[in-house]
C-alpha positions as CSV (number, residue, x, y, z in Angstrom):
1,X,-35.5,52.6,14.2
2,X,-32.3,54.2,14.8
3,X,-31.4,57.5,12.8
4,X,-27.7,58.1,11.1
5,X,-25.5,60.7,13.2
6,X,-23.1,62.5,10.3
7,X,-20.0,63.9,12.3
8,X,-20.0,67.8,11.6
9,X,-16.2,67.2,9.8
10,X,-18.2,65.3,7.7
11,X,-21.0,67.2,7.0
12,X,-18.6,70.4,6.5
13,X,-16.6,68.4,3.8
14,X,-20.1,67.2,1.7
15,X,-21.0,70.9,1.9
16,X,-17.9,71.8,0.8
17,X,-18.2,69.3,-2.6
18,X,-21.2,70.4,-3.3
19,X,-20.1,73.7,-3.5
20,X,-16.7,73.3,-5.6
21,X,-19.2,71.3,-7.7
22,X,-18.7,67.6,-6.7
23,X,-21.8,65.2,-6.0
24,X,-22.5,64.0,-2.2
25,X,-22.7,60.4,-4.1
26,X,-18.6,61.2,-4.1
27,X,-18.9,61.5,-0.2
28,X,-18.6,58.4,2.1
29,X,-18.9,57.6,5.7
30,X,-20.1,58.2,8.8
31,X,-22.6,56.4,11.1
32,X,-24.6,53.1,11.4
33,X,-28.6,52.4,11.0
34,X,-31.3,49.6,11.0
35,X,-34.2,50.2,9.0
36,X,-37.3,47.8,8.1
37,X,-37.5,46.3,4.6
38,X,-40.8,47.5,3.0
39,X,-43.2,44.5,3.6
40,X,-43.5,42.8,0.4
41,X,-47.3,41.4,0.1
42,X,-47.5,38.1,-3.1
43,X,-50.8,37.0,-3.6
44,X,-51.3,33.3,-5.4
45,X,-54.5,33.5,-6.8
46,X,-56.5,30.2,-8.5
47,X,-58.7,33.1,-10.6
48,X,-55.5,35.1,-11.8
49,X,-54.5,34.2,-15.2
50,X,-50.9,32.9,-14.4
51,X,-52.7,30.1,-12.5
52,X,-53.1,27.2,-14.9
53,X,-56.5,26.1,-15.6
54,X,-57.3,22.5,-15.3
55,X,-58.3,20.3,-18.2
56,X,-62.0,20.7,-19.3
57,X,-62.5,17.5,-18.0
58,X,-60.8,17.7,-15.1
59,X,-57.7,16.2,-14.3
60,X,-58.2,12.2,-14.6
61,X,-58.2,10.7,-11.2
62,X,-55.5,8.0,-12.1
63,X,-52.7,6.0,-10.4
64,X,-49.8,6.7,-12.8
65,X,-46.7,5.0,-10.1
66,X,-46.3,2.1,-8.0
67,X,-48.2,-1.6,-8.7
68,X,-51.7,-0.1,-9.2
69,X,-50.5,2.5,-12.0
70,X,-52.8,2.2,-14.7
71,X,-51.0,4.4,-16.8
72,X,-47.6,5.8,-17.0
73,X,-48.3,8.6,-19.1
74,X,-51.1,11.1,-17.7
75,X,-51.9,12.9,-20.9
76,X,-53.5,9.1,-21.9
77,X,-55.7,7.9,-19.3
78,X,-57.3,4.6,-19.7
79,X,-60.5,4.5,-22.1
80,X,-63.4,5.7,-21.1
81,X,-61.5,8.8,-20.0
82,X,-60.4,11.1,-22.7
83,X,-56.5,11.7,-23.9
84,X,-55.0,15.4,-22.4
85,X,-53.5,17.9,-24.6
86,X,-50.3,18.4,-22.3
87,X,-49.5,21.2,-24.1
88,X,-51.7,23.4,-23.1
89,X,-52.5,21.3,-19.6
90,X,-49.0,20.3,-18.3
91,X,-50.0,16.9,-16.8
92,X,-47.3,14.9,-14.7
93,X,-47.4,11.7,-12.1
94,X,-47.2,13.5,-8.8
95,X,-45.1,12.5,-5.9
96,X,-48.4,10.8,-4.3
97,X,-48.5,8.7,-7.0
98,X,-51.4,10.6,-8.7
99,X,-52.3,12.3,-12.2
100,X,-51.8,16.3,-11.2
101,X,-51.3,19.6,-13.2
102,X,-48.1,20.9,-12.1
103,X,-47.0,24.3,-12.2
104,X,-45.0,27.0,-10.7
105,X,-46.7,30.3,-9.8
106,X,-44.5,33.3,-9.9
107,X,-45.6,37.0,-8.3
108,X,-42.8,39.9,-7.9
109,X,-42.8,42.8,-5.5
110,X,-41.0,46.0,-6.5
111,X,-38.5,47.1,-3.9
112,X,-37.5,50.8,-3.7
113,X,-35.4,51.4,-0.5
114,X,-34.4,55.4,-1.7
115,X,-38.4,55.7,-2.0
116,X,-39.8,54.2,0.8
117,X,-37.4,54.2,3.5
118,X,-37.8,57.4,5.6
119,X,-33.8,57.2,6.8
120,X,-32.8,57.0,3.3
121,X,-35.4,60.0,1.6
122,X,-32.6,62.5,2.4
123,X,-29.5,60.5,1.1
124,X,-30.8,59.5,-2.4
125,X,-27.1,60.8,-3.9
126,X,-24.8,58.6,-1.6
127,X,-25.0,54.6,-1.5
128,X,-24.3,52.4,1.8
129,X,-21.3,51.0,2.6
130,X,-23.0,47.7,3.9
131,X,-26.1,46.4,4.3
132,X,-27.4,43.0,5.5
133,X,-30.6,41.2,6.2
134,X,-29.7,38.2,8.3
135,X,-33.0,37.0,8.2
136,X,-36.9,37.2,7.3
137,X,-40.4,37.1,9.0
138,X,-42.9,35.5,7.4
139,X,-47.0,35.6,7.4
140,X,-49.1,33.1,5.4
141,X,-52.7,32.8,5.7
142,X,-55.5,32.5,2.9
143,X,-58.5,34.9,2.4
144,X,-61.6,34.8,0.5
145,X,-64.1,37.5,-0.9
146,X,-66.9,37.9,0.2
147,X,-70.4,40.6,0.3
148,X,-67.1,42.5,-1.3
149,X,-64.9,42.2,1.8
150,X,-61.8,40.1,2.3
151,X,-62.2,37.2,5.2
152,X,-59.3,35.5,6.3
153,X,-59.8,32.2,6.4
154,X,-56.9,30.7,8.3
155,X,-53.7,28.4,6.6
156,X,-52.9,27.7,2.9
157,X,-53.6,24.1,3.8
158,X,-56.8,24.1,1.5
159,X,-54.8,25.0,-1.7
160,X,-52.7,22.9,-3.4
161,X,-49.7,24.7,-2.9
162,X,-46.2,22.2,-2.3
163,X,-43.5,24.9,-1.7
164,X,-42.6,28.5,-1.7
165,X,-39.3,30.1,-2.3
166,X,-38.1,33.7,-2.1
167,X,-35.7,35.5,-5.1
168,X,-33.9,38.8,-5.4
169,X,-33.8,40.1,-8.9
170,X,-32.9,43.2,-10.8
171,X,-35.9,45.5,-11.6
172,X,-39.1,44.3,-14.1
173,X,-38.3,40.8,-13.6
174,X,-41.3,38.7,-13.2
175,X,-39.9,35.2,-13.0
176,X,-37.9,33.3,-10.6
177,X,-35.9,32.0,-14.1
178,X,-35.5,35.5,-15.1
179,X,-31.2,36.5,-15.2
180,X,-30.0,37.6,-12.3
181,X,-32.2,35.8,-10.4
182,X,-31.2,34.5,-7.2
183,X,-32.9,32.4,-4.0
184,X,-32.8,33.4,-0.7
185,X,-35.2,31.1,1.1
186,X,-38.0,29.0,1.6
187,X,-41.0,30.1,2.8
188,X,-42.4,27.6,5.5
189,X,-46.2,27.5,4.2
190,X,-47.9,25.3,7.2
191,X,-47.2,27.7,9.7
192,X,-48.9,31.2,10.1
193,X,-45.8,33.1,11.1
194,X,-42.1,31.7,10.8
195,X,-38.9,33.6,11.2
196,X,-36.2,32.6,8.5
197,X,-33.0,32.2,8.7
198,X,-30.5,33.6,5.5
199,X,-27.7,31.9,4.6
200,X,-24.3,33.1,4.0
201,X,-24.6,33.5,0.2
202,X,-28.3,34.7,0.1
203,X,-27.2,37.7,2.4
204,X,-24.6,38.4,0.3
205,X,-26.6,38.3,-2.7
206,X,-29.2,40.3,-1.3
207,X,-26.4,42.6,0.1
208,X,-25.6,44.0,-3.6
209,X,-29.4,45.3,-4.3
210,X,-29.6,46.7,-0.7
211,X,-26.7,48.7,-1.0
212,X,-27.5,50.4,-3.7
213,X,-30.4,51.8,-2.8
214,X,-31.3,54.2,-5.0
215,X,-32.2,51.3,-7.4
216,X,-35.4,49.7,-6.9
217,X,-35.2,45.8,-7.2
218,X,-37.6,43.0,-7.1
219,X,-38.3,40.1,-4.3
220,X,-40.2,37.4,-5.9
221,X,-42.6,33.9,-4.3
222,X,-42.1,31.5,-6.5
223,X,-45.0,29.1,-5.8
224,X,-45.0,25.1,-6.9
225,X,-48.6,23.9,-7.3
226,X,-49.7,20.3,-7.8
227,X,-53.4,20.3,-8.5
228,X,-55.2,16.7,-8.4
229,X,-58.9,15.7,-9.2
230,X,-60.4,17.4,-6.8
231,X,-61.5,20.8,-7.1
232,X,-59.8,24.0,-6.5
233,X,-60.7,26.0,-3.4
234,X,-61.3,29.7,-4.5
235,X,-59.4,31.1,-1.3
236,X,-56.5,33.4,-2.2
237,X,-53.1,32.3,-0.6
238,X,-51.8,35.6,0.9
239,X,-47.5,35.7,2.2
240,X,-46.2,38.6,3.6
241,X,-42.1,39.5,3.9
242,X,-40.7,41.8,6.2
243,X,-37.3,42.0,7.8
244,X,-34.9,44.6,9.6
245,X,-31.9,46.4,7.4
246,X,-28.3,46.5,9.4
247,X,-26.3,48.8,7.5
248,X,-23.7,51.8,7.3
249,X,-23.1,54.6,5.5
């Protein structure tokens, strides 16, 4: 991690605002740093309450597409199988052609740059000039509990999980449809570690929380499940988000 060098004219003129009673937030300038982002840790989690519970009787093992659909509509299987309050279990026809219980799984990180960044502690009255994460590097792996211990247990491949996408939104939000709201990636979920590429308008996006970062803001994993018949693994999908910071004062 590289430091910030503050020319001495520089420094001499902040000392002299503070004392003829100006802010150093009214100061600007001088030198360049990179910095990590915090790593932001989401957890999607079958046991957690945002995780939509299947039907009591399971979700009915049914072709609903193609010239072996039996039904169309997923909330009324054929008889002997029992009709599905969709309201409270959202049923759809999946992409494979099969009855699921779609969903979309939302966990949010708090981001506080001014807090947590050691090269910004000292400069919680100024803001940065520029800031920019080009890009992102990823960790996804699943974990169980166990005797009271975590246990990785290798990929997300187990759980029904489709996608992953990473958002930057103000503070307190805790949805990906929340305003303000923006994406910045996807989250490749069948490899362990990936390295992610931002484009143009997510950096910018991100640019204006960074900047400001006396202002904690929120990343957030929005998570797409598509759960079928078959039961739920209780593993714990775990994805981690780091990155390096170039900015300026």
């Amino acid at each position: 991690m590289r430091g910030t060098v503050v020319p001495f004219s520089l420094a001499w003129l902040a000392a002299a605002a503070v004392v003829g009673g100006c802010s150093l937030f009214d100061g600007v300038g001088g030198g360049g740093l990179s910095f990590d982002l915090p790593v932001a840790t989401f957890k999607v989690d079958p046991n957690d309450p945002r995780w939509w519970p299947s039907p009591p009787k399971g979700v009915p093992a049914v072709v609903c597409r193609g010239p072996a659909a039996l039904v169309t509509d997923c909330c009324q299987p054929p008889a002997p199988m029992s009709a599905v309050d969709c309201q409270a279990y959202p049923l759809t026809c999946g992409d494979d052609g099969m009855c699921s219980l779609t969903f979309d799984y939302d966990d949010a990180v708090e981001i506080d740059l001014g807090r947590d960044v050691p090269a910004l502690q000292h400069r919680r009255g100024w803001v940065l000039a520029q800031a920019t994460l080009a890009a992102i590097d990823t960790r996804v792996f699943a974990h169980v509990t166990r005797a009271g211990t975590d246990q990785t247990v290798g990929g997300v491949d187990t759980l029904p999980l489709r996608t992953a996408s990473l958002y930057v939104a103000p503070q307190g939000a805790d949805s990906a449809r929340a305003p303000g709201a923006v994406f910045l990636a996807g989250i490749p979920l069948g490899s362990e570690d990936s390295h992610v590429d931002l484009a143009p308008g997510a950096r910018l996006a991100l640019s204006a929380f960074l900047t400001d970062f006396n202002t904690p803001f929120t990343l957030m994993l929005s998570t797409h499940v598509v759960v079928g018949s078959e039961a739920v693994p209780k593993a714990v999908a775990q994805v981690e988000v780091a990155g390096q910071v170039d900015a300026s004062f």
